[in-house]
N, C-alpha and C positions, 0 to 999 in steps of 0.2 A: 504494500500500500504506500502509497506516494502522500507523506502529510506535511510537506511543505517545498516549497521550490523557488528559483532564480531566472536572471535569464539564458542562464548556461546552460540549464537542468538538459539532460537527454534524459528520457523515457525510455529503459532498456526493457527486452523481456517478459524480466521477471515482475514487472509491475503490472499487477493486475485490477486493482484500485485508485482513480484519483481521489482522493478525499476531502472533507469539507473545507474549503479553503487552500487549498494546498495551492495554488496561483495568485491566492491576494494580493495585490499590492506589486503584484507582477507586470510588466507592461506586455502584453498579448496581442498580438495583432492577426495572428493565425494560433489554430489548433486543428491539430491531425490527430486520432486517434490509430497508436498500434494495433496490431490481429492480438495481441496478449490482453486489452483492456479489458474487461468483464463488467465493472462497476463506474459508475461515473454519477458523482455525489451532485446535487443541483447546484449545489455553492462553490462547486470547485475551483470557478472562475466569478466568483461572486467581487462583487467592489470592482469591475474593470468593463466598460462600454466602448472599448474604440476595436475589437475582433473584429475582423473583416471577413475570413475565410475561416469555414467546418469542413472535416471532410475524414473519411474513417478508411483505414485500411481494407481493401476490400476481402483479406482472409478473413476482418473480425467476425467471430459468430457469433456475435452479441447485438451489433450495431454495424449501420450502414448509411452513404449519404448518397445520396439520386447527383448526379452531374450537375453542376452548375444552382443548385437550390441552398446551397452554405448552411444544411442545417445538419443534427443529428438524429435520425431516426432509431428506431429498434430496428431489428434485423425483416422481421415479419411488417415492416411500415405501418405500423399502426398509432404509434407514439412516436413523437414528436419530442425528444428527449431535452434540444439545447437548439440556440439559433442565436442570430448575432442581428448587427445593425444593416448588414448587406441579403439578409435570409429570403427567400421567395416560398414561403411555405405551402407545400404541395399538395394537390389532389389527395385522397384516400386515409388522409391520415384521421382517426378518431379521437387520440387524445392530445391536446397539449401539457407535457406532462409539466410539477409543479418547478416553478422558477424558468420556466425554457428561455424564458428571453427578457429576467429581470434587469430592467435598466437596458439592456442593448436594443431595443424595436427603435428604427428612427426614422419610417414613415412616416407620414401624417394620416393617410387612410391605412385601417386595419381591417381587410376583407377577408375574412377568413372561411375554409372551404365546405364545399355541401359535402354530409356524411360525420361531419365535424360530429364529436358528443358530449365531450368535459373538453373546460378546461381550468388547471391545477390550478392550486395555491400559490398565487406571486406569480402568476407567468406572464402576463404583462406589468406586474407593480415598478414604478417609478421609470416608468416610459414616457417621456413628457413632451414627444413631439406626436406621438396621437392626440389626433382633436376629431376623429370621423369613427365607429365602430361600425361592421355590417356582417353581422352574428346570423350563421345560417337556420332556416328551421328546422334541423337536426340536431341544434343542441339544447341540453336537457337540464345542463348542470356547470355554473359559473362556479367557481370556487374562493375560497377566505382569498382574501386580498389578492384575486386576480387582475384588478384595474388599477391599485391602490396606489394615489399618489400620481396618478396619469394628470397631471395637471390642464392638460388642456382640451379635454377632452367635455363637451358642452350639452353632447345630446345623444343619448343612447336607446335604440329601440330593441325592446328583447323580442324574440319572433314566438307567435305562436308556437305551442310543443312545448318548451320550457319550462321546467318544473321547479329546480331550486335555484337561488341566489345565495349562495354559503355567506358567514359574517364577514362585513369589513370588503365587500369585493368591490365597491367603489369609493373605500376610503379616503378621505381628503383629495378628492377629485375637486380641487375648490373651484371649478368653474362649470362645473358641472348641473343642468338649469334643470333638463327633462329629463327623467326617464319612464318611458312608454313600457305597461307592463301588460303582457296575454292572458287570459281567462285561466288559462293551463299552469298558472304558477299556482303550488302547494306552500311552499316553503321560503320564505326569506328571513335571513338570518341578521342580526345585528348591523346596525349602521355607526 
Protein backbone atom coordinates (compact mmCIF):
# COMPACT_ATOMS: atom_id res chain seq x y z
CA UNK A 1 0.00 0.00 0.00
CA UNK A 2 1.21 3.26 -1.00
CA UNK A 3 0.48 5.87 2.20
CA UNK A 4 2.36 8.80 1.14
CA UNK A 5 4.20 10.08 -1.98
CA UNK A 6 6.48 12.87 -3.89
CA UNK A 7 7.20 13.97 -7.11
CA UNK A 8 9.72 11.36 -7.76
CA UNK A 9 7.47 8.58 -6.21
CA UNK A 10 7.60 5.53 -9.16
CA UNK A 11 4.67 3.05 -8.53
CA UNK A 12 6.47 -0.40 -8.70
CA UNK A 13 4.63 -3.66 -8.70
CA UNK A 14 4.37 -4.47 -5.64
CA UNK A 15 1.99 -1.77 -4.81
CA UNK A 16 -1.39 -2.74 -4.97
CA UNK A 17 -3.16 0.19 -2.98
CA UNK A 18 -3.17 3.89 -3.36
CA UNK A 19 -4.33 5.20 -0.09
CA UNK A 20 -6.09 7.90 1.44
CA UNK A 21 -4.03 10.75 0.68
CA UNK A 22 -1.16 9.35 -0.20
CA UNK A 23 -0.67 12.36 -3.25
CA UNK A 24 -1.76 15.24 -1.20
CA UNK A 25 -0.04 18.12 -1.51
CA UNK A 26 1.47 16.44 -4.58
CA UNK A 27 1.56 18.52 -7.78
CA UNK A 28 -0.26 15.81 -10.20
CA UNK A 29 -0.81 16.70 -13.49
CA UNK A 30 -1.27 13.15 -14.84
CA UNK A 31 -2.06 9.67 -13.25
CA UNK A 32 -1.61 6.35 -14.99
CA UNK A 33 -2.63 3.54 -13.00
CA UNK A 34 -0.38 0.09 -13.19
CA UNK A 35 -1.82 -3.73 -14.02
CA UNK A 36 -0.65 -4.39 -10.09
CA UNK A 37 -3.29 -1.44 -8.62
CA UNK A 38 -6.21 -3.25 -7.04
CA UNK A 39 -7.52 -0.49 -4.76
CA UNK A 40 -7.79 3.02 -5.38
CA UNK A 41 -8.96 5.16 -2.10
CA UNK A 42 -11.32 8.29 -3.31
CA UNK A 43 -8.96 10.79 -1.54
CA UNK A 44 -5.85 9.57 -2.83
CA UNK A 45 -5.47 12.54 -4.82
CA UNK A 46 -7.74 14.51 -2.69
CA UNK A 47 -6.55 18.42 -2.20
CA UNK A 48 -5.08 18.61 -5.91
CA UNK A 49 -7.48 20.03 -9.09
CA UNK A 50 -5.04 20.96 -11.96
CA UNK A 51 -4.86 16.51 -13.23
CA UNK A 52 -5.24 16.80 -16.76
CA UNK A 53 -4.97 13.04 -17.84
CA UNK A 54 -6.56 9.37 -16.33
CA UNK A 55 -5.65 6.47 -17.86
CA UNK A 56 -5.17 2.74 -16.46
CA UNK A 57 -2.80 0.08 -17.79
CA UNK A 58 -4.75 -1.90 -19.98
CA UNK A 59 -3.59 -5.47 -18.20
CA UNK A 60 -5.35 -3.81 -14.89
CA UNK A 61 -8.06 -6.32 -13.90
CA UNK A 62 -9.59 -4.06 -11.73
CA UNK A 63 -9.82 -0.94 -13.60
CA UNK A 64 -9.90 0.58 -17.04
CA UNK A 65 -10.06 3.93 -19.10
CA UNK A 66 -12.02 4.15 -22.71
CA UNK A 67 -9.52 6.38 -25.03
CA UNK A 68 -9.56 9.77 -24.90
CA UNK A 69 -12.45 10.15 -21.81
CA UNK A 70 -9.55 10.83 -18.88
CA UNK A 71 -11.48 9.08 -16.46
CA UNK A 72 -11.40 5.82 -14.36
CA UNK A 73 -13.75 3.28 -14.67
CA UNK A 74 -14.14 -0.32 -13.16
CA UNK A 75 -13.17 -2.97 -15.24
CA UNK A 76 -16.81 -4.01 -16.05
CA UNK A 77 -17.69 0.15 -16.90
CA UNK A 78 -20.19 0.56 -14.66
CA UNK A 79 -18.55 2.81 -12.11
CA UNK A 80 -17.19 5.60 -12.76
CA UNK A 81 -14.21 5.45 -10.19
CA UNK A 82 -12.03 9.11 -10.57
CA UNK A 83 -12.09 11.89 -13.25
CA UNK A 84 -10.22 15.11 -13.55
CA UNK A 85 -10.98 18.74 -14.88
CA UNK A 86 -10.35 17.49 -18.75
CA UNK A 87 -12.86 14.15 -18.05
CA UNK A 88 -15.60 13.46 -20.84
CA UNK A 89 -17.79 11.11 -18.93
CA UNK A 90 -19.01 8.37 -20.91
CA UNK A 91 -22.14 6.41 -22.02
CA UNK A 92 -23.14 3.37 -19.99
CA UNK A 93 -21.78 4.11 -16.84
CA UNK A 94 -24.39 3.66 -13.77
CA UNK A 95 -22.41 4.84 -10.81
CA UNK A 96 -20.57 7.90 -10.20
CA UNK A 97 -18.61 6.57 -7.52
CA UNK A 98 -18.02 8.61 -4.15
CA UNK A 99 -15.56 11.68 -4.42
CA UNK A 100 -14.85 10.96 -8.47
CA UNK A 101 -14.40 14.31 -9.35
CA UNK A 102 -14.16 16.37 -5.94
CA UNK A 103 -12.98 19.73 -6.65
CA UNK A 104 -11.53 18.70 -10.25
CA UNK A 105 -15.06 19.04 -12.62
CA UNK A 106 -14.34 22.46 -14.43
CA UNK A 107 -17.17 22.64 -16.93
CA UNK A 108 -19.63 24.99 -16.51
CA UNK A 109 -22.49 22.41 -17.82
CA UNK A 110 -22.75 19.13 -16.17
CA UNK A 111 -24.73 16.77 -18.41
CA UNK A 112 -24.59 13.62 -17.22
CA UNK A 113 -25.47 10.33 -19.13
CA UNK A 114 -28.83 8.30 -19.74
CA UNK A 115 -28.60 4.98 -17.68
CA UNK A 116 -26.96 7.01 -15.16
CA UNK A 117 -28.37 5.66 -11.33
CA UNK A 118 -26.36 7.14 -8.06
CA UNK A 119 -24.33 9.36 -7.80
CA UNK A 120 -21.74 9.11 -4.52
CA UNK A 121 -20.80 11.00 -1.67
CA UNK A 122 -18.77 14.24 -2.65
CA UNK A 123 -18.57 13.51 -6.20
CA UNK A 124 -19.08 16.63 -7.49
CA UNK A 125 -18.48 18.73 -3.94
CA UNK A 126 -16.41 21.83 -4.20
CA UNK A 127 -16.69 22.04 -8.14
CA UNK A 128 -17.23 25.75 -8.53
CA UNK A 129 -17.25 26.34 -12.13
CA UNK A 130 -20.63 24.37 -12.50
CA UNK A 131 -23.46 26.70 -12.72
CA UNK A 132 -25.83 24.21 -15.26
CA UNK A 133 -26.90 20.56 -13.84
CA UNK A 134 -28.85 18.16 -16.59
CA UNK A 135 -29.51 14.92 -14.37
CA UNK A 136 -30.81 12.10 -16.40
CA UNK A 137 -34.29 10.40 -15.70
CA UNK A 138 -32.57 7.34 -14.78
CA UNK A 139 -31.25 8.54 -11.65
CA UNK A 140 -32.66 7.44 -8.55
CA UNK A 141 -30.28 8.47 -5.93
CA UNK A 142 -28.03 11.84 -5.31
CA UNK A 143 -25.92 11.21 -2.58
CA UNK A 144 -24.49 13.22 1.18
CA UNK A 145 -22.64 16.13 -0.22
CA UNK A 146 -22.69 15.37 -3.91
CA UNK A 147 -23.01 19.06 -5.15
CA UNK A 148 -21.61 20.56 -1.89
CA UNK A 149 -20.19 23.73 -2.04
CA UNK A 150 -20.68 23.98 -6.12
CA UNK A 151 -20.89 27.47 -5.69
CA UNK A 152 -22.35 28.41 -8.72
CA UNK A 153 -24.54 26.42 -9.45
CA UNK A 154 -28.36 28.57 -9.51
CA UNK A 155 -30.88 26.17 -10.79
CA UNK A 156 -31.26 22.43 -10.54
CA UNK A 157 -34.14 20.35 -11.83
CA UNK A 158 -34.36 16.70 -10.53
CA UNK A 159 -36.15 14.51 -13.21
CA UNK A 160 -38.88 12.58 -12.61
CA UNK A 161 -37.92 8.80 -11.28
CA UNK A 162 -35.80 10.07 -8.47
CA UNK A 163 -36.33 8.88 -5.38
CA UNK A 164 -33.70 10.11 -2.77
CA UNK A 165 -31.80 13.26 -2.10
CA UNK A 166 -29.19 11.93 0.78
CA UNK A 167 -28.12 14.86 3.58
CA UNK A 168 -26.13 17.89 2.61
CA UNK A 169 -26.11 17.06 -1.31
CA UNK A 170 -26.54 20.69 -2.09
CA UNK A 171 -24.70 22.09 0.78
CA UNK A 172 -23.74 25.61 0.70
CA UNK A 173 -24.42 25.88 -2.80
CA UNK A 174 -24.85 29.77 -1.97
CA UNK A 175 -26.22 30.71 -5.09
CA UNK A 176 -28.26 28.24 -5.59
CA UNK A 177 -32.21 29.90 -6.01
CA UNK A 178 -34.51 26.78 -7.54
CA UNK A 179 -34.74 23.48 -7.06
CA UNK A 180 -37.47 21.66 -9.09
CA UNK A 181 -38.41 18.42 -7.36
CA UNK A 182 -40.71 15.18 -9.02
CA UNK A 183 -43.61 13.51 -7.56
CA UNK A 184 -41.32 10.27 -7.39
CA UNK A 185 -39.03 11.74 -4.47
CA UNK A 186 -39.59 9.58 -1.18
CA UNK A 187 -36.67 10.66 0.77
CA UNK A 188 -34.68 13.97 1.27
CA UNK A 189 -32.32 14.18 3.72
CA UNK A 190 -30.94 17.01 5.75
CA UNK A 191 -30.11 20.44 4.34
Amino acid sequence: MLIAACNATFINSDIKKLDNGCFRGVNVRSVKLSQSIEELDMNAFSDYANIDSLSVASENPYYMSPEGSNVILTKDEKSLIMGCRTSIIPKGIEYIEDGAFYGRYSNSLLKLPDGLKEIGEGAFAECNKINSIILPSSVSSIGCHAFARCNRIVEIIIPEGAKTIKDYAFENCEHLANIYLPSSIETIGLS
